[in-house]
C-alpha positions in Angstrom: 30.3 171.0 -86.7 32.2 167.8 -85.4 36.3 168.9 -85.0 38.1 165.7 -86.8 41.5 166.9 -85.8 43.5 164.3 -83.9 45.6 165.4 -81.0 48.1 163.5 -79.4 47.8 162.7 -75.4 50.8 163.5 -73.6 49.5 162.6 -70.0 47.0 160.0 -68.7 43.8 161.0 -68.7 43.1 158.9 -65.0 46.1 159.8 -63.3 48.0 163.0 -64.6 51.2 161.1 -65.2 53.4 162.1 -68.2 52.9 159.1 -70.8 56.1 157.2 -72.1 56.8 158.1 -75.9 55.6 156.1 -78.6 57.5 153.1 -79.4 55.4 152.9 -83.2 58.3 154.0 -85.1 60.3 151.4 -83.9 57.5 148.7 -84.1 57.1 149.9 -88.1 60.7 148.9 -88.2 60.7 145.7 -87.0 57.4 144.9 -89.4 59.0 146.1 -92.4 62.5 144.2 -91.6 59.6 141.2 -91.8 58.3 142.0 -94.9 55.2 143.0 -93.1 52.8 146.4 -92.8 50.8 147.4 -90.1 47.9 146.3 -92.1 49.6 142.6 -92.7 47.5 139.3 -91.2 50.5 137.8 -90.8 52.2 140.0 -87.6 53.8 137.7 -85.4 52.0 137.1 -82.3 54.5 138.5 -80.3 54.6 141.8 -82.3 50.6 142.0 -81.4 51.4 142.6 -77.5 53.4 144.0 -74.9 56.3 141.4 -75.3 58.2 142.7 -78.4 59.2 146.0 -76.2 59.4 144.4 -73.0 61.7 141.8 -74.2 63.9 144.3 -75.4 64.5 146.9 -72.8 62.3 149.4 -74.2 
């Protein structure tokens, strides 16, 4: 029997190091103040990368 359960990754698999937490909450945030889901064709290039968070501090 396959186990479908999803576990979250707390360290990097390559190097051990502890992983940053997720910045998705505040990434849902920012698509909803758009008008936009997750699911939305129509995400800003910018929210599609590494520059949104970087930008910002985060």
């Amino acid at each position: 029997m396959i186990d479908d359960r999803i576990l979250p990754v707390h360290y990097c698999p390559w190097c051990g190091e502890k992983l940053p937490q997720s910045l998705r909450p505040q990434w849902l945030e920012r698509l909803a103040a758009l008008g936009l889901d997750e699911d939305s064709p129509h995400i800003p290039a910018d929210l599609k990368s590494d520059t949104w968070w970087k930008c910002e501090g985060l």
